[in-house]
N, C-alpha and C positions, 0 to 999 in steps of 0.2 A: 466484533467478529466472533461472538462464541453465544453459544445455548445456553439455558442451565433454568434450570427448575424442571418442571411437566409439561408437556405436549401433548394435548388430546384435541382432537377433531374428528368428529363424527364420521360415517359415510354419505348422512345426510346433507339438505344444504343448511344446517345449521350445525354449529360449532360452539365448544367448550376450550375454556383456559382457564390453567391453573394455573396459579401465582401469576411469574413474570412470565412471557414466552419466551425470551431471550433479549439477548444484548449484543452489543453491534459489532464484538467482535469476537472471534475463532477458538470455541472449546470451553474446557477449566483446566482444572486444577494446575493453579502458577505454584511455581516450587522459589523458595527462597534463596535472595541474593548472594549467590558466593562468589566475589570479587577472587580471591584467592586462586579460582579453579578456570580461571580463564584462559582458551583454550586456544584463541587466535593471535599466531605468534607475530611479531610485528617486532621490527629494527630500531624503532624509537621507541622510549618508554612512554607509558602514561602513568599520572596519579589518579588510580583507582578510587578514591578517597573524593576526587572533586570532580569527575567524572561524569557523573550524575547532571539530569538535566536541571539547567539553573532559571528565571524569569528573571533574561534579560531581554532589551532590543535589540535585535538584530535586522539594521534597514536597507532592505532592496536597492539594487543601484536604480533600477525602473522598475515601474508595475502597468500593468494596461490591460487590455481587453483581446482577443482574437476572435475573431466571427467564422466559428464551425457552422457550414452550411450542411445539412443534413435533411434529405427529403424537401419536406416544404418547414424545415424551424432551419433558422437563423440563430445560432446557438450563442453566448458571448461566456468565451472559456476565460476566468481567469487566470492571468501568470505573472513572476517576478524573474526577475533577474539580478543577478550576484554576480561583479567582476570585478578586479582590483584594476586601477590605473595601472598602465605599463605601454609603452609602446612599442613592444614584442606581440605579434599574432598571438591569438587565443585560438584554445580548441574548447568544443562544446560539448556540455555536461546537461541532459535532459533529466531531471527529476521527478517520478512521479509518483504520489503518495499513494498509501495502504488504501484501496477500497474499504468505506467502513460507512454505518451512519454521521459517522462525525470525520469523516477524510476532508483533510484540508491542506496548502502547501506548507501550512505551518511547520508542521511535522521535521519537514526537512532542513527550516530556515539554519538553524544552526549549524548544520554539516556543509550546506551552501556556502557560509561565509567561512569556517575553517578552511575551506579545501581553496577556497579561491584567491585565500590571506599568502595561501604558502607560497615562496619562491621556489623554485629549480631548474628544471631545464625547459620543462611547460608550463606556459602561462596556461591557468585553466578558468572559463565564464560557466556557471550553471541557470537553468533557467528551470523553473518547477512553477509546474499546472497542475490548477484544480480539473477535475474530472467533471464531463458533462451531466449536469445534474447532483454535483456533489461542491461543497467548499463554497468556493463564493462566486462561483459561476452560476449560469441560467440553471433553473432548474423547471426547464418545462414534461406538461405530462406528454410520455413515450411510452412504445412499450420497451424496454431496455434490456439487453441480452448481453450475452458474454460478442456476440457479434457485432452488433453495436458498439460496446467500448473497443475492441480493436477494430473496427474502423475507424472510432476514435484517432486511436494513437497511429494506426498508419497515413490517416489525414494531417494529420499535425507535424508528423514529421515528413511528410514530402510536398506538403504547398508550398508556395512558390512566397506565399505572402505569412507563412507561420514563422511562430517568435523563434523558432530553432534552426527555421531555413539557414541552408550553409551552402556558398559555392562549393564548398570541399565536402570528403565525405568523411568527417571527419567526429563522429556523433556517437559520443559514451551515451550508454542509459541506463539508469539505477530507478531499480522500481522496489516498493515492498510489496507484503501480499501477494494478493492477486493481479497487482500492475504487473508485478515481475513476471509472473507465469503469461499474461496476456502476451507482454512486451514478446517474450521466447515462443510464443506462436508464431507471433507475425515473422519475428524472423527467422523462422523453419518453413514458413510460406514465400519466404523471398518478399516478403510484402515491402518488410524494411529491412536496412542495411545498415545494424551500427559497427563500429569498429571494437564494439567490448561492452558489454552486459556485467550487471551487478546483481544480483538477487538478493534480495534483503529480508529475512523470514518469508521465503514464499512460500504460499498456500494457493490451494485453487476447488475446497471445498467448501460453500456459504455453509452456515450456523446449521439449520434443521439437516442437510444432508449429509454432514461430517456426523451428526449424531445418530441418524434416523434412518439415514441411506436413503434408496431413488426407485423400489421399486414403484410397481405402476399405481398400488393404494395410495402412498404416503405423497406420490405426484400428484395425485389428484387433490389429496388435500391440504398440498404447500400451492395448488392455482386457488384453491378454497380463498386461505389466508392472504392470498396475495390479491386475490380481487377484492375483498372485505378492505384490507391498508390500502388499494387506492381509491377508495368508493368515498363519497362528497360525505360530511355529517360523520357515519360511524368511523370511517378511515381514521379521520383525524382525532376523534376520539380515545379512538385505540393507539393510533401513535405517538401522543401524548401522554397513554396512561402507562405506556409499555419503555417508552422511549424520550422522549424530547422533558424530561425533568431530572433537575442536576442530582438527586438522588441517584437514579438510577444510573447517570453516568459516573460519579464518580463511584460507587459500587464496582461497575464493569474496570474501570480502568485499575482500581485497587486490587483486582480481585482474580486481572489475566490480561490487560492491557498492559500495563507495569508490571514489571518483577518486584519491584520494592514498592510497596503502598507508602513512604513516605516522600516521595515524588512527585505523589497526585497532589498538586495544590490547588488553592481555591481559584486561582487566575486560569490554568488549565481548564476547569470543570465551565468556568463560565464561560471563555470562549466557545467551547464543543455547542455548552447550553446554546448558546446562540445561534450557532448554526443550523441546529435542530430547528429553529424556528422562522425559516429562511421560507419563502414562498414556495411550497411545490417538496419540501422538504423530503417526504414522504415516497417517493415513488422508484429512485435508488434502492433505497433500503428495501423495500418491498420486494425486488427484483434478489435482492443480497442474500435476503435471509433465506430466499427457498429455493435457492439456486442457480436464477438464473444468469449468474454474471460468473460460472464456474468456466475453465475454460476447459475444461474435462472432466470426462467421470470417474474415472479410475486411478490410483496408482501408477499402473502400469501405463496411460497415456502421459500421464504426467510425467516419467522417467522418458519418455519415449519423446518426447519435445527435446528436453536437453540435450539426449544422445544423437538425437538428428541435425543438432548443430554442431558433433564434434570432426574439429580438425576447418571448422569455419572461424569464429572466431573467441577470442578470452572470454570466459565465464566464471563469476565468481561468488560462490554463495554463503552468503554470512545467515547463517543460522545462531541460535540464541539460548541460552544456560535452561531460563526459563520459561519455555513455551509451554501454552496447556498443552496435556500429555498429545493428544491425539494431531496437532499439531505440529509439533515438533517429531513426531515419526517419521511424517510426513517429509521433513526438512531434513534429519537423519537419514533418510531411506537417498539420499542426496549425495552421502558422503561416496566418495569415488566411484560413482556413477560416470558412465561414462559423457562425454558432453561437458564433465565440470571440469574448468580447471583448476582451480582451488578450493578449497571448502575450512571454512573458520568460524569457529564460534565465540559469539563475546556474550557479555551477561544482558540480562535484559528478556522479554516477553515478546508481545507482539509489533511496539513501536519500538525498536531499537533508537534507532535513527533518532526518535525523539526524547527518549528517555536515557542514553550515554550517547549522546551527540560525537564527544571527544572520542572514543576507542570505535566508533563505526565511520566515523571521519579518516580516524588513522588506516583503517584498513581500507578504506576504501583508497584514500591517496597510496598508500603498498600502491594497492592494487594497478594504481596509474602510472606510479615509478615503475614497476615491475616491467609493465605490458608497452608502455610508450617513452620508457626514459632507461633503457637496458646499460648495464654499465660498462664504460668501457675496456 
């Protein structure tokens, strides 16, 4: 999710690149890991010290398929699910990962099984989907919009036949990125009805227009670049030379993905690799980098989402020590806005979630003790 190097494109219909043109995920400049300045308070301690994400397994209670129908595609959305045995009701935890070229449900796997491990007063089951066109679901060619993925996620949570359907209404949902900003559209449209939102480093400005901004030149030629990345031959070309090699990714994730570069391991870099080379890979990302999966233009629509949900229902947004700068303003400009109900920051860059599992775990269960387990 972030830019970096030079961006030049012509007026004409031919184009210039310098260096790299970007990386899949939001901004630069990551500032170093200071565990000590942690700023999200929370009842339970943790060991900052082991905190950090580790390469272990973590295995779904189920994994399957769901068939997003959409126009004339029949879509098959990846999803897992996390629950502990108990024979107390469970209430439902939708999970859905950072939009990025390498967004996958992985991301979340380890906060899934923390949060679902814990005992209390609620039993909690999570389920986390890959995005259409991203992770390990279809990735057929579309043209993809910030409209599209919330229809998306407003389909998925009110079919009848989806992996989160619930008689009850009873539906947390934690997104990072740009999930979270989408997820807080729909429900300022009434689309969906959860009972409490998480935001986890959200953003809602792709790579070129967080840098480069949206007047009507730089539009024209982020449709340039974005019809060249899904074009047969050069597309792929280009998305391979720019993107789908483990260089490059673990570069991005060193560099503003992670806060701590010694995090990024080889197992990370080759999963992502992998994904990268998924059939149809390409045409997500395409949409990402120049905009169009933003689910607003401004700041100011952005504040404007959250605040139209206040006094409906818990919001809580976990912002991040080390977000690239422009990034994290973003996420800053958050703090006691109105529409939030709490706002905390733990250490970590653009995957929190992925990269301190344990202290975004912890706040996010707060978050469930607070809002659905009040003391008595």
């Amino acid at each position: 999710m972030a830019f970096s190097a030079t961006f030049s494109i012509s007026s004409s219909s031919s184009f210039t690149l310098s260096r790299k043109i970007y990386r899949p995920f939001l901004s630069q400049n990551v500032h170093s890991l200071k565990p000590t300045s942690l700023k999200a308070s929370s009842s339970t301690s943790v060991d900052y010290s082991t905190a950090a994400v580790v390469e272990k397994q973590s295995t779904p209670s189920k994994t399957g398929n769901w068939q997003w129908k959409f126009k004339e595609n029949s879509i098959n959305i990846y999803y897992e699910k996390h629950e502990r045995e108990s024979p107390d009701p469970s209430k439902n935890i939708l999970m859905i990962p950072t939009i990025s070229d390498v967004s996958t449900v992985e991301e979340w796997r380890l906060v899934a099984q923390d949060i679902v491990q814990r005992v209390g007063k609620v039993n909690w089951r999570a389920t986390i989907v890959d995005w259409p066109g991203l992770g390990y679901s279809d990735r057929p060619k579309m043209d993809y919009n910030a409209d599209v993925m919330e229809k998306f996620v407003v389909d998925l949570i009110n079919a009848p036949d989806s992996p989160v359907s619930s008689s009850e209404s009873d539906l947390v949902i934690f997104g990072g990125g740009h999930a979270a900003t989408l997820t807080v559209r729909a429900a300022k449209k009434n689309l969906v009805k959860p009972t409490a939102i998480a935001a986890v480093a959200p953003t809602w400005a792709g790579p070129l227009p967080i840098v480069f901004g949206r007047d009507s030149s730089m539009e024209t030629r982020y449709g340039l670049l974005r019809g060249t990345l899904r074009a047969p031959g050069v597309g792929w070309m280009m998305y391979n030379m720019l993107v789908s090699n483990e260089k490059a990714i673990q570069s991005q994730y060193k560099s503003h993905v992670y806060a701590n570069p010694d995090n990024v391991t080889p197992g990370i870099v080759e999963s992502r690799y992998a994904l990268t080379k998924r059939k149809g890979a390409r045409y997500v990302p395409a949409a990402f980098l120049t905009g169009l999966l933003d689910p607003v233009n401004s700041r100011e629509e952005f504040l404007q989402l959250f605040a139209d949900l206040e006094g409906k229902l818990p919001l809580l947004v976990v912002s991040t020590e080390g977000s690239p700068r422009r990034s994290k303003a973003e996420m800053e400009a958050l703090k006691g806005a109105k529409g939030v109900t709490k706002f905390v920051e733990v250490p970590g860059a653009l995957l929190p979630q992925e990269e301190y599992p344990a202290m975004v775990a912890q706040e996010l269960y707060q978050f469930l003790q607070q809002t659905f387990e009040p003391s008595d």
